[in-house]
N, C-alpha and C positions, 0 to 999 in steps of 0.2 A: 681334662688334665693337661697340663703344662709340657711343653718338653724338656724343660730344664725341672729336676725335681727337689735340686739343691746346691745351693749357693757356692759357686765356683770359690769364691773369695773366703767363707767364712765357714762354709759347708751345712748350714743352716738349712732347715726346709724353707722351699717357696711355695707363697701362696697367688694366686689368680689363673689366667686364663690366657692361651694363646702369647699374644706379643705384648700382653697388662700384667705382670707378674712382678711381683718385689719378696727380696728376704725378708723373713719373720723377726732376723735378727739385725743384722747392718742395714738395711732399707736398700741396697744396691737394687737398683730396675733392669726389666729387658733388657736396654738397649746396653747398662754398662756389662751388663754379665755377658754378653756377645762380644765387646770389645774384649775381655778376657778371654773368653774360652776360645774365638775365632771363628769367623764362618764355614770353616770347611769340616768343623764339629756336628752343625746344626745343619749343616747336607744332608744329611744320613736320617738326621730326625724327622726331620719335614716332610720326606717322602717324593723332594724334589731333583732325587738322582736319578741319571735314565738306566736301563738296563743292556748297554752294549751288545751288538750282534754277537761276537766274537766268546763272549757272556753266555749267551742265551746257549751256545753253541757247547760250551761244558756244561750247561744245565742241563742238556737233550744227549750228553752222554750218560750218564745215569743208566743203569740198568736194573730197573726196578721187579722184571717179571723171575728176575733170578732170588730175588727177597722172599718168593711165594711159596 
């Protein structure tokens, strides 16, 4: 499945795979639909964000034994 699931531009569904994907309606590709939406969109999707110490440090506050 795609990360993009629908056409920034026309809001169309897209079909293909990975970074080969095109609208079912406009033909807009990958690479223009990225120039619209912007890369720091497709951060988030990709999986290519790191997890900050400072991060990790509100996640380890959590107090889970009190949920029991």
């Amino acid at each position: 499945m795609s990360d993009i699931e629908f056409c920034p531009e026309c809001e169309a569904p897209v079909i293909g795979f990975g970074d080969d994907i095109r609208c079912t309606n406009c033909g807009m590709t990958f690479g223009e639909m990225v120039d619209v939406i912007g890369d720091d969109f497709l951060d988030g999707l990709g999986g290519d964000d790191e997890v900050q110490a400072d991060e990790m440090d509100e996640l380890g506050d959590n107090d889970y034994d009190s949920d029991l």
